[in-house]
N, C-alpha and C positions, 0 to 999 in steps of 0.2 A: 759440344753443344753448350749457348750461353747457358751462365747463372744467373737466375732472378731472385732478385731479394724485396722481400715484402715485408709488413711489419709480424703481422697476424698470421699465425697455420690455418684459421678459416678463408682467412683472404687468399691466402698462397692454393690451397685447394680448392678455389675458383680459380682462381687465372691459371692454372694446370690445367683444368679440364680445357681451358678458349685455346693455351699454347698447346697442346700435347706432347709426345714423348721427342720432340725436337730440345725440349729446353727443361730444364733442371729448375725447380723453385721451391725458391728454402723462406723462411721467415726467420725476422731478426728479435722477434719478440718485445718490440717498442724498445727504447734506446741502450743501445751497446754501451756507451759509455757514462759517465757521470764524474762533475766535481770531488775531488777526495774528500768525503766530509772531515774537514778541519778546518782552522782558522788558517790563512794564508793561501787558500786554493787560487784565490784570484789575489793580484797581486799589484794594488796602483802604484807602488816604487819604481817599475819596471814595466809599464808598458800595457799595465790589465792582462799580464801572461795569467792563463788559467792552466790550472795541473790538473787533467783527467786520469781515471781511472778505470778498466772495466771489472765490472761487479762480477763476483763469483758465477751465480748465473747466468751470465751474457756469454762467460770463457766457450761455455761448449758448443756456444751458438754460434761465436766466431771459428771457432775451430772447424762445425761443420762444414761452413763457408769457406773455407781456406781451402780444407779437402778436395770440394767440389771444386774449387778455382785448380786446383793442383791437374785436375784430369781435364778441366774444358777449357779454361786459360779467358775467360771471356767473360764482364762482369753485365749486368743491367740493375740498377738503384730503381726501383720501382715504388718507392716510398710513396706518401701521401703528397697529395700536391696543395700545401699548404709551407708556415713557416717551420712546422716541427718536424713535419715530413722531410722537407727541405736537411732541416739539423741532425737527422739520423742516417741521412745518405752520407753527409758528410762527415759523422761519426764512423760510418761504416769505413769508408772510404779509407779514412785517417789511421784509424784501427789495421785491417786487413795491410796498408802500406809496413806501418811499423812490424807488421807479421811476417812481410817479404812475403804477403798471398798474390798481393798488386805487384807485378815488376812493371819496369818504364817499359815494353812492350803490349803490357797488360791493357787491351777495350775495355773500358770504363764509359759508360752513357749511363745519361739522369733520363728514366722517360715518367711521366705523370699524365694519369686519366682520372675525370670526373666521377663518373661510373665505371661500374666495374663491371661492362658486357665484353660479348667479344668483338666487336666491330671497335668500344674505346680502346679495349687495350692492344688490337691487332695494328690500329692507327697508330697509337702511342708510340708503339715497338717500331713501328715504319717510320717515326718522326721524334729521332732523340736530341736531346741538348744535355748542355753540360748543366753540373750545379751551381745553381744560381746564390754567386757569392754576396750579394745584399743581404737575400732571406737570412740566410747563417749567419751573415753579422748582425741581424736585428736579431735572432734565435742568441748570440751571445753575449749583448748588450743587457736582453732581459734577463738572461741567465748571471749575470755579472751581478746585475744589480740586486737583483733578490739574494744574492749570495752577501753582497756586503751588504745590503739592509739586515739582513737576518743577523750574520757573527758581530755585527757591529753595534745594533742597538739592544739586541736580547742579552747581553751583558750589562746594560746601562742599567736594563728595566728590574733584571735581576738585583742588582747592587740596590738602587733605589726604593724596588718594592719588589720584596722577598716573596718567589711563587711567581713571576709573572713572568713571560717572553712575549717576543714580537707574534702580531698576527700575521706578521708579512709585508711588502710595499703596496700591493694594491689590494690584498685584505684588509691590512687596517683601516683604510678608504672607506670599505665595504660596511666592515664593523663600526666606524664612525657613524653611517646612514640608519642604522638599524639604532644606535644607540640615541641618535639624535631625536628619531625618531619618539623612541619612550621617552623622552624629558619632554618632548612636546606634547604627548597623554598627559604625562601627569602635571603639567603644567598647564592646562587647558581649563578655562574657567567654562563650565557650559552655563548656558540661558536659555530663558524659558520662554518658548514662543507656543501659540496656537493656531491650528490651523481650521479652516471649516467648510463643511462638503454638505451637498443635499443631494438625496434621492431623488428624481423627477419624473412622469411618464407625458409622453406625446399623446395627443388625440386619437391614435391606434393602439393606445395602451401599450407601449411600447416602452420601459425605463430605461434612464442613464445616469450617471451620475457628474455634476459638476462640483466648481471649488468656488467657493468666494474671491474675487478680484477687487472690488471695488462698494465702500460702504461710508458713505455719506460725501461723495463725490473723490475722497481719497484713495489712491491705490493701495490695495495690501500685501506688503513684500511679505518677505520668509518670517518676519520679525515686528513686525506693526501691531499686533496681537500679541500683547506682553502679557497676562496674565488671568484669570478667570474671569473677571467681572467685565474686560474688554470684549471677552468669547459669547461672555452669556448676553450681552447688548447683542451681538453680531447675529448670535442663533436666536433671537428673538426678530431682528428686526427682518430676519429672511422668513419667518413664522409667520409673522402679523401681513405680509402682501401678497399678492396676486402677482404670478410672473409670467413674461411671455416670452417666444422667441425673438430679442431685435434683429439678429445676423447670421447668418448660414453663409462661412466661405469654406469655397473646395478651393483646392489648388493638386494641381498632380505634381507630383514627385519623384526623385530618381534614386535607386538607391546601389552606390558602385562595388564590387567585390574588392574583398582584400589582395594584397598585393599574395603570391607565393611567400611560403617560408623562409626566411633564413634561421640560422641559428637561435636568434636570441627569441623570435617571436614563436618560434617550437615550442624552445622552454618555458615561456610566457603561456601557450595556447594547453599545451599536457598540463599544465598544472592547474588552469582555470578550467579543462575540462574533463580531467583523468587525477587531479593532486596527486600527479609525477613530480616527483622533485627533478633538480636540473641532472643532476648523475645517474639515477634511472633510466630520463631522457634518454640520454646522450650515450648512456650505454646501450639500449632498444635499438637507436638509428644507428649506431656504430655494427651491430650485428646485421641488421637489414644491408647498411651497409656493403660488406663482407660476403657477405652473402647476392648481390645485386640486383638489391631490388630498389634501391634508392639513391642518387647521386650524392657525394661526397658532404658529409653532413655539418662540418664547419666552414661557415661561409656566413660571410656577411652581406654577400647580392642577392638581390631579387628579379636579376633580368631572368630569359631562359632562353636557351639555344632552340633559333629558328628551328631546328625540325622538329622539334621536343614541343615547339606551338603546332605547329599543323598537327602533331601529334595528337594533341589535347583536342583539338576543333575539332579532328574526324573523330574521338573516341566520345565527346558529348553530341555531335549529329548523331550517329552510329545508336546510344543509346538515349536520348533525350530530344530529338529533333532537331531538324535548321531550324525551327525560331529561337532553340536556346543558343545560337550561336552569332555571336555579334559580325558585323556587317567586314571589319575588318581585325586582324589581332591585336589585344590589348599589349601594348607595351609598358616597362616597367622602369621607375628612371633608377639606376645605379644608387643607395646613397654611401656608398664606401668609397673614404678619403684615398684610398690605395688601391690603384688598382689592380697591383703584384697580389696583391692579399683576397683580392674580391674575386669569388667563382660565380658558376651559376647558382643559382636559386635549390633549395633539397625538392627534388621531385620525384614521382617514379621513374624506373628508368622503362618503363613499358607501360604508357598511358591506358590501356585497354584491361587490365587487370587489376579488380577492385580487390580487396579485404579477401572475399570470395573467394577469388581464384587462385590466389599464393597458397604454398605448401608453407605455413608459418605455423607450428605450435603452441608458442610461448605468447599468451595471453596479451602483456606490454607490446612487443613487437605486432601485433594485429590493431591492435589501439592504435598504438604509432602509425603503421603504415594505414591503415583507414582515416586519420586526421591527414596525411602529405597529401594521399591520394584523391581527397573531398576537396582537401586547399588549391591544390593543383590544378585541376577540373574547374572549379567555382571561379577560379583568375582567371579563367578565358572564358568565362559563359555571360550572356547578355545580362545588362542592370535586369535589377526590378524594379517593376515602374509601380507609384504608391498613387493614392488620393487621400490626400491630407484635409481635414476638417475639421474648420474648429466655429461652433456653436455659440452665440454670445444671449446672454436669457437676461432679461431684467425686470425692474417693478416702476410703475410708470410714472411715479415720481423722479423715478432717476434715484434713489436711495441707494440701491441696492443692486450691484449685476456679477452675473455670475456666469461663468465658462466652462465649457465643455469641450474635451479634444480628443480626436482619434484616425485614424486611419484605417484605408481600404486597399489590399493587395491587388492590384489588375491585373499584374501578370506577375507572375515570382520567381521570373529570374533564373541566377545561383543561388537564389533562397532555397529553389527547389533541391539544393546538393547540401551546401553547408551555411552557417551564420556564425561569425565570430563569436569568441564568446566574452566578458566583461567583466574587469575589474570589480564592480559595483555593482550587487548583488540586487538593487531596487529597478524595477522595471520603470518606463518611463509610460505616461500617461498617454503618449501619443499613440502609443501598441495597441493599444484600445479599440474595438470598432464601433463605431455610430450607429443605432438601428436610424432611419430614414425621418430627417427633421428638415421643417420647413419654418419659414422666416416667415412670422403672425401667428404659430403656433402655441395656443395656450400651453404653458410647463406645470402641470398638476405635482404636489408635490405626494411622494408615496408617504401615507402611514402607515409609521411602526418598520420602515425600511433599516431603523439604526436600532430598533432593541434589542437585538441581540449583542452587537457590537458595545452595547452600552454597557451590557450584563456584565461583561467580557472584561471591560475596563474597573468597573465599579467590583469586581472579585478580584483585580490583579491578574486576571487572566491575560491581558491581551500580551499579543505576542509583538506588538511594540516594543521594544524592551527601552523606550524612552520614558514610557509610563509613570509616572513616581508608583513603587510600590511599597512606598512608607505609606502612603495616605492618595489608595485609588479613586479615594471618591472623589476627590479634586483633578481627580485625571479626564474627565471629561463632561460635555454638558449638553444635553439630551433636548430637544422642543418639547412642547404638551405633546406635538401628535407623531412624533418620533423619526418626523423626514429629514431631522436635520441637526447634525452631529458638529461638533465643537469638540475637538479631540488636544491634551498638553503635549509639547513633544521637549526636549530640549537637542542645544544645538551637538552636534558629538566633535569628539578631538579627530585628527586626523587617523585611516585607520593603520595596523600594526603592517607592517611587509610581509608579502608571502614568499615565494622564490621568484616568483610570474613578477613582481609588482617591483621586489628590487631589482633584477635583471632590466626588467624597463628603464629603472632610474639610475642606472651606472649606465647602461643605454645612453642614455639621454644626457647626462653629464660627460660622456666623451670617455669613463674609468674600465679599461678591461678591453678584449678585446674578443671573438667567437670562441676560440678553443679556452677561455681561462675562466668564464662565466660556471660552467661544474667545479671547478676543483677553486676558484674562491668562495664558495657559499660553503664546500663541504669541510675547508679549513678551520672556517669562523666556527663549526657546529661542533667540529672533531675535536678540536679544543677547547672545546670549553668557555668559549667567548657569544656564544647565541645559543640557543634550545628550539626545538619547534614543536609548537604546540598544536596540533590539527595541521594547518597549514601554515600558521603565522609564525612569524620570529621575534623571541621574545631576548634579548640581550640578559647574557648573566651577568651578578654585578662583577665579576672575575675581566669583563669585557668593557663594563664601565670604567672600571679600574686604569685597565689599558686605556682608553682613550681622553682619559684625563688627565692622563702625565704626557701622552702626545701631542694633546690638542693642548697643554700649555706650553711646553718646554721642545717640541718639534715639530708645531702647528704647522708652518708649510709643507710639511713632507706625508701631512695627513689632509691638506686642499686641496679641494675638487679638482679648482683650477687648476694649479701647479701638479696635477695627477694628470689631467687631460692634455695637460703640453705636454710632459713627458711621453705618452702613449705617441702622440702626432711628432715628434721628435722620431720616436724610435721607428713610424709607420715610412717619415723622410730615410731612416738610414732602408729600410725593405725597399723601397722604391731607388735608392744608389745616390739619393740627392744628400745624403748628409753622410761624414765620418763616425762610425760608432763608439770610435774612443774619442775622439772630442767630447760626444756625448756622456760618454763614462768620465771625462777629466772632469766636465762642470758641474755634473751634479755630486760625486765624489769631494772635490776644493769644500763648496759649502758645506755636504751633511758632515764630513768629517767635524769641521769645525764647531759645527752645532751641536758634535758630539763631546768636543773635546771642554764645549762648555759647562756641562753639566757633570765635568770631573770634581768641578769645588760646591756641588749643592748638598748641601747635610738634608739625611732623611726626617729631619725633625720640620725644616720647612718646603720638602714637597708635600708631606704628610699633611701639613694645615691647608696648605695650596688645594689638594685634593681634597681636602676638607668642604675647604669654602666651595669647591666647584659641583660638589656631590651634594651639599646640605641640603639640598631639598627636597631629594632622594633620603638620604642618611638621618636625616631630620625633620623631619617634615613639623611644617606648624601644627600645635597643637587644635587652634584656632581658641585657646582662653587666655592668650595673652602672654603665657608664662615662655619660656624660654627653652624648647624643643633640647636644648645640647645638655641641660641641667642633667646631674647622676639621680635617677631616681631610686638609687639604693643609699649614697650618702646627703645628697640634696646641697652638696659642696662643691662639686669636681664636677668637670665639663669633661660630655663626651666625645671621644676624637675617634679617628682610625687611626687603628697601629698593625704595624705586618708581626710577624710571627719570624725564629731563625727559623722553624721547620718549614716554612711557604705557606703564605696566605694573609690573605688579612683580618682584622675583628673589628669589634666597637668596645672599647675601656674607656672606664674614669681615668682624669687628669691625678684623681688623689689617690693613685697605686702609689702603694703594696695599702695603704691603711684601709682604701676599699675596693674590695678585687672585683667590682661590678665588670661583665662583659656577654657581649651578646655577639651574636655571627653578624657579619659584614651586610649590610643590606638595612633595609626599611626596619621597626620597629612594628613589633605585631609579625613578623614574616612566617612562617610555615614554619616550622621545625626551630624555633627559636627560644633558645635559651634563657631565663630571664635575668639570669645576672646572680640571682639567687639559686643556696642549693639545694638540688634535690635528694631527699631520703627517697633509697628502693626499696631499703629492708632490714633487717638482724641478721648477720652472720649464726645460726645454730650452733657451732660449737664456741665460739667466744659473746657471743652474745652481743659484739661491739655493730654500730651503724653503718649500714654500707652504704654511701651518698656519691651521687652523678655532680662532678662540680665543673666548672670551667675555668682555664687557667690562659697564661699568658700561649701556650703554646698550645691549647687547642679543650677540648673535653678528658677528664678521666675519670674513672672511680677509686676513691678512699678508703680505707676500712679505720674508719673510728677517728676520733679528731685528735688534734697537736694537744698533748698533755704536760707538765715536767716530767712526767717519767717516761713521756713516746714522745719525742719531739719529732719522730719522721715519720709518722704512721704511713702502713704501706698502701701501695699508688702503683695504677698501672695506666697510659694513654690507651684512646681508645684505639683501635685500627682504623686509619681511614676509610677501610668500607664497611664499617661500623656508624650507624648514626644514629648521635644522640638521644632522637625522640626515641628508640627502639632500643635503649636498653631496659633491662631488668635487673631482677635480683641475681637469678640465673647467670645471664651473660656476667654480671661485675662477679660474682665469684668466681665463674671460669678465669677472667682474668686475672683478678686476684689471686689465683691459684699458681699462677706461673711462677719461677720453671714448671714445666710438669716432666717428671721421670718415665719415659718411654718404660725403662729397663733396664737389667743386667747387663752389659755383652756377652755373648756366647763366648769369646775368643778370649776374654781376663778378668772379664765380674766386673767391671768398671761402669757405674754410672750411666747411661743415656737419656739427656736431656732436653725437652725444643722449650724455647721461649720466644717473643717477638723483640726485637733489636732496633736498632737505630736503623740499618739498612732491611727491615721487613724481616722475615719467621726464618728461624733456624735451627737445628737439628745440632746438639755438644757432646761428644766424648772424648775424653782423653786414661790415653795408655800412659801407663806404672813407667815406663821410661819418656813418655815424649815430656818437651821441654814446656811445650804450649796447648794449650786442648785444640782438635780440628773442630774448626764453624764451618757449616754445611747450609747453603740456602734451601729452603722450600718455596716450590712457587705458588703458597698458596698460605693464607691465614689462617685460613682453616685447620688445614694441616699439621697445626702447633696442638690443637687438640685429639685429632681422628690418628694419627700417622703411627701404623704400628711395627714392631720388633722387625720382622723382616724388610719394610721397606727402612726404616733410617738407616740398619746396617750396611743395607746397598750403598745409600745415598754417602751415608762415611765414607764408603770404599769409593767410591769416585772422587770424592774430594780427595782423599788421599794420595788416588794414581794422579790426580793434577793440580794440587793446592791451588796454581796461580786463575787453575782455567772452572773456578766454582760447580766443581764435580763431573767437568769433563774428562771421557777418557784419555790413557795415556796417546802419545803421540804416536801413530804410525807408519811404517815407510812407505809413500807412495811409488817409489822404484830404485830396487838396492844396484848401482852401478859397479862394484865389486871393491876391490882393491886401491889404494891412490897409488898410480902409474909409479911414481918420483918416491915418496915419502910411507907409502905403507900405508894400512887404517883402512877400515870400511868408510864406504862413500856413500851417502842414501838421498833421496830425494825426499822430503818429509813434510805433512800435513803440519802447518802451524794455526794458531791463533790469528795471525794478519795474512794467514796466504803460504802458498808453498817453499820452501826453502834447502839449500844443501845443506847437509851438516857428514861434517868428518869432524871426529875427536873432539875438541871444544867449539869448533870453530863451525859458526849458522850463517851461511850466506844466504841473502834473497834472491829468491829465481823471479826476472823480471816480469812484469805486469802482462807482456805480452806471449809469453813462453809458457805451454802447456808444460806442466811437471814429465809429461809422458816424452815430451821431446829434448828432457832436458840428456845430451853424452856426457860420457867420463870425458871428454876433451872442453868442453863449457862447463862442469862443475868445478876441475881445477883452476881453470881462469877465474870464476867465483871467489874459489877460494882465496885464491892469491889475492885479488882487489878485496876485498873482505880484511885480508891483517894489512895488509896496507893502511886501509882505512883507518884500524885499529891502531897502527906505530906498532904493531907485534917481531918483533923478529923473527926472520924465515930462517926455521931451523936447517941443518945442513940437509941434502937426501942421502938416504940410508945407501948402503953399497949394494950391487947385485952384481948378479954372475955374470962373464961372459959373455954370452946367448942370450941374457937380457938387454946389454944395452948393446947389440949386436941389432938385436929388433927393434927395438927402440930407433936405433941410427938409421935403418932399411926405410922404418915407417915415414922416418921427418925426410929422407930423402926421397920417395914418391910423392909427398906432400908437396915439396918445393918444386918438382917435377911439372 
């Protein structure tokens, strides 16, 4: 019976119940193999050869799959039908060969389904192909490249500015957009416009409200209304006249449904209307997924498969009527450059079953599938048709005219199921509905319609937050009889990204591509290069940092542009129109080079470099004239960024050691900021000396007592990095001052036990009456230098002891004793190592290959091991020992039914 291989054991226990007990389906657990993490894995001297490995975890999954290959003899790749999907079949593939699970007799078929019902996958199975060798070379083009973007410039960044690595080839892209963005906040001059609005009623006493347009025959933009006195003429001169209606035009309107989901616009739509981040996302639909209730959720199409529409038409007749149902199906045009890479659209995969109906528990995933399921539905259902009106009222001089606008639902559509949801949280004024106005209709103006609103402004109440609330009474300017409001606003900077809003804008610049949009946002956050605040993204300066030694010194390899060719590049090789190593020769020749130029930059001139690029950030004008860089502890020395050996960077004076002014890396005034001067916490009680918080070239510590001639080192402890600053005390500096702390005796010789914090983090110290050096034992925890007591350090000794090299791991043990060596004598074992399983006879550790289960290694492949093993070495092979008769009697029988 075939084997089916899938990625997921929920996916596999779907597609078992559609195949039944005909076929065997295993899961591969998402990729079997991976790069060897080290420098060298790919390899541009020779061709972009990449050296894989499979990871400890993947071995048993392979293994199970061999097994089952061993009794059915028949394989099915059932992976995802994408590019990655694609790259794990062929992992598999690859893998199982080198296992001898695959023999050259061995059926091999690639099948791939959208959904995961049983009618796609029975189809699937009925309609196999091979794997498609483009996808996998786009799959290892991008896997090349991020391999050498990463070993190649996180060395640069490192050297240059100590604590930093790459964000990655198309995170750092990402992190550029989020960073560029806050230099454009704070670099945003706002201005002060006003705007002005009247309360009105119709001759059926009927109110609405209009805006000023037009006053003294000139139009009034956003900004024509600079400042009070301009507002107070305006709200005056709409006071002092009589107004009437001049114009009433309707016009109908139409209003079209959004297209279906793809990937990016999901992640876009969960977060504007559930603040799902993109990994939440994307894990909800991967289990809906899996589960099949939703078609294949990376995709960049928005067609949908002909039956999957008639689906939707009968399931909105069915429950919403023929009128919600348009006259013929809407169609959707493709905009994916590729169309190897372009699916259908994420849909249900059973139109007729809302939120309602699914057996779904998990909260996100009912979210989730009620947003595919409304979008879905809403893409095939009739516009809605509007009546748009807009209202023109004026004063009969012509001074003064003012507008009014809003609309009427006629019919509602897919309004009636779902409404997109918006970036921009201000509604627009057209939403609005009209009560019933006629053209010569006196416009009465309402009194006292704005006094509350005024109140509001004039306390700092309003929830404008454009308000000045330095000074609200200049926020806004009221009439005598209060119908007519004159409100300050200023203009705002662009606003901050959320997930929704960047995803759109890598979107839209061409950078990333459906499957990569979750796992670059959650890079940029994971490290420490972006934070999110509510929903927004806020760049750390750790992030700044990064992009301003990129964006000067490897500017093209962080441009849009040249980011969005590379993608359309590598989308040519998925489609078979372009070579992938070509692709890897040409952008490899350049970045090399551009790497190889930043071998002769001294860190004294990136550091001013980033200086200049960051000072406005770093420094920011005073606005009195004086000179933002000045020390304001010595009022001599200019302040710069300098990195740390420990990693990071700060702000010091030019004039160290004479004045040790330094503050944390970032804006002045910042949260938790040091001021350069030091802080006393308190008196030590038994020496009575000062214990003071200081900041030093390598980060924060505390002192006890200052440099005397008779203490010239007074004692000093760093803080812990998850220690900060603003939160020490008296308390914490003496714990640490207190270091070593003596655990205890040892039970076993009376000897000392000690933790204190190290260069490499908390450690645990005893040394025995005979050892030559004390055992250092890690703890993994800072804490634990204070809390950790008599019984656990002893433990934690004793494992360091049974494996000095392996930081308290146990000794090593046999994973299978093969007995005797045949030739030479000596126990033979197979043995649990540090890097993976190995033989070892007597001195001599051979490696049991990458593909070879420890369980399968015989006594006839350990000694071949070993032999290649002193070979390797130049060891000489000592002679084999003699045996009896009857031994090599057997011996001779064996090799001769062998040759047999």
């Amino acid at each position: 019976m075939p084997v089916v291989v899938v990625e997921s054991p929920a996916k596999a226990k779907t597609i078992n119940g559609y195949l039944g007990k005909d076929y065997t389906v295993l899961a591969s657990y998402g990729h079997v193999r991976d790069l060897v993490g080290k420098d060298g894995s790919v390899d541009p001297e020779h061709g972009f050869e990449m050296t894989w490995e499979v990871p400890a975890d993947s071995k048993k999954h392979i293994k199970a799959i061999a097994d089952a290959l061993a009794k059915d003899g028949e394989l099915i790749l059932a992976t995802d039908p994408d590019r990655e999907g694609e790259a794990i079949s062929w992992h598999l593939h690859e893998a199982l060969t080198k296992r001898r699970a695959i023999k050259k007799d061995t059926p091999v078929r690639r099948v791939a389904f959208n959904a995961i019902t049983k009618k796609a996958v029975q189809e699937a199975i009925a309609n196999p192909r091979e794997i498609d060798a483009p996808l996998v070379e786009a799959y290892l083009a991008r896997r090349a490249l991020d391999y050498l973007v990463g070993f190649t410039l996180s060395p640069v960044l490192w050297r240059k500015l100590p604590g930093s690595r790459s964000a990655g080839r198309v995170q750092s892209v990402c992190l550029r957009l989020v960073v560029e963005r806050e230099m454009e906040i704070e670099a945003f001059d706002a201005q002060e416009y006003w705007s002005v609005r009247a309360t009105l009623e119709t001759p059926r006493g009927q109110s609405f409200e209009a805006r000023l347009v037009t006053l003294s025959g000139k139009k009034i933009e956003r900004l024509t209304l600079k400042d009070a006195t301009q507002a107070e003429m305006a709200v005056q001169a709409i006071e002092s006249r009589d107004l009437t209606v001049s114009s009433v035009e309707a016009k109908p309107g139409t209003r079209n449904p959004s297209p279906p989901f793809m990937t990016s616009t999901l992640q876009q739509e969960a977060s504007r209307k559930f603040g799902m981040g993109a990994r939440a996302c994307m894990s909800a639909a991967q289990r809906l997924y899996e589960a099949g209730l939703i078609t294949y959720m990376r995709t960049d199409g928005i067609d949908m498969a002909p039956e999957a529409v008639h689906a939707a038409r009968d399931a909105i007749k069915d429950r919403y009527g023929g009128d919600y149902v348009p006259g013929s199906p809407r169609m959707y045009k493709n905009k994916a450059k590729n169309a190897q890479e372009a699916h259908e659209c994420i849909r249900p995969t059973d139109m007729t079953r809302s939120a309602d109906d699914i057996k779904v528990s998990e909260g996100d995933q009912r979210k989730l599938y009620d947003l595919i399921w409304k979008r879905t539905l809403a893409s095939q259902m009739e516009a809605a048709r509007l009546e748009r009106t807009t209202v023109t009222i004026g004063s009969s001089d012509g001074e003064v005219e003012l507008r009014a606008t809003g609309q009427v639902i006629v019919f509602d559509g897919f309004m009636k199921v779902y409404q997109e949801g918006r970036d921009d949280e201000e509604a627009s004024s057209d939403d609005k509905r009209l009560p019933a106005i006629h053209e010569g209709d006196a416009a009465k103006k309402v009194a006292g319609a704005y006094k509350a609103d005024y109140d509001k402004i004039a306390e700092g109440e309003a929830k404008d937050d454009l308000i000045e609330s330095d000074a609200p009474a200049k926020g806004g300017r009221l009439s005598k009889s209060g119908a007519v409001l004159g409100q300050q606003h200023f203009t705002q900077p662009p606003p901050r990204y959320t997930e929704a809003t960047l995803v759109k804008r890598m979107e839209e610049l061409g950078i990333g591509r459906p499957s990569t949009y979750a796992s670059i946002l959650s890079t940029i956050v994971d490290r420490g290069y972006v934070r999110k605040e509510g929903n927004r993204l806020f760049p750390e300066d750790q992030g700044r940092l990064v992009i301003a030694f990129l964006s000067n010194y490897f500017r093209k390899y962080v441009g849009y542009d040249f980011t969005a060719g590379l993608e359309n590049e590598l989308d040519e090789v998925s489609a078979g129109d372009a070579d992938y190593k070509s692709v890897l020769e040409r952008f490899w020749r350049d970045f090399k080079a551009a790497v190889d130029e930043t071998a002769e930059l001294r860190i004294t001139d990136v550091l001013e470099k980033i200086n200049e690029v960051l000072e406005p950030h770093l420094f920011p004008d005073k606005g009195d004239g004086s000179d933002p860089r000045l020390c304001p502890n010595c009022g001599m020395g200019r302040l710069s960024m300098r990195t740390a050996r420990s990693g990071g960077a700060f702000i010091g004076c030019s004039n160290y050691p004479e004045c040790r002014y330094t503050r944390p890396f970032g804006p002045p005034g910042m949260e938790g900021e040091q001021t350069g001067t030091d802080q006393m916490l308190g008196v030590e009680p038994e020496s009575g000396l000062e214990v003071w918080l200081k900041s030093g070239r390598f980060g924060p510590y505390v002192q006890l007592g200052e440099a005397t001639e008779e203490n010239k080192k007074p004692k000093r402890s760093s803080l812990p990095k998850s220690w900060a600053p603003d939160a020490m005390d008296l308390e914490k500096a003496l714990q640490l001052l207190s270091l070593p702390r003596q655990v205890g005796t040892h039970p076993e010789d009376g000897q000392p036990i000690e933790t204190n914090l190290g260069r490499y983090g908390p450690y645990v110290m005893h040394k025995r009456p005979d050892d030559a050096k004390p055992i250092y034992a890690n703890l993994a925890d800072e804490d634990e230098v204070f809390t950790i007591g008599m019984n656990r350090a002893v433990e934690v000794l004793a494992e360091k002891r049974a494996n000095p090299r392996g930081r308290g791991r146990a000794a090593a043990k046999a994973l299978k004793e093969l007995g005797e060596h045949p030739d030479r004598g000596g126990a033979v074992n197979v043995m649990e190592g540090r890097y993976g399983p190995y033989v070892k006879w007597e001195k001599v550790n051979a490696t049991v290959p990458k593909d070879t289960e420890p369980a399968d290694v015989t006594m006839e492949m350990a000694v071949e091991l070993i032999a290649e093993r002193e070979a390797k070495s130049g060891k000489k092979k000592p002679a084999a020992k003699k045996k009896t008769a009857a031994r090599k009697s057997t011996a001779k029988k064996s090799t001769t039914k062998k040759v047999s």
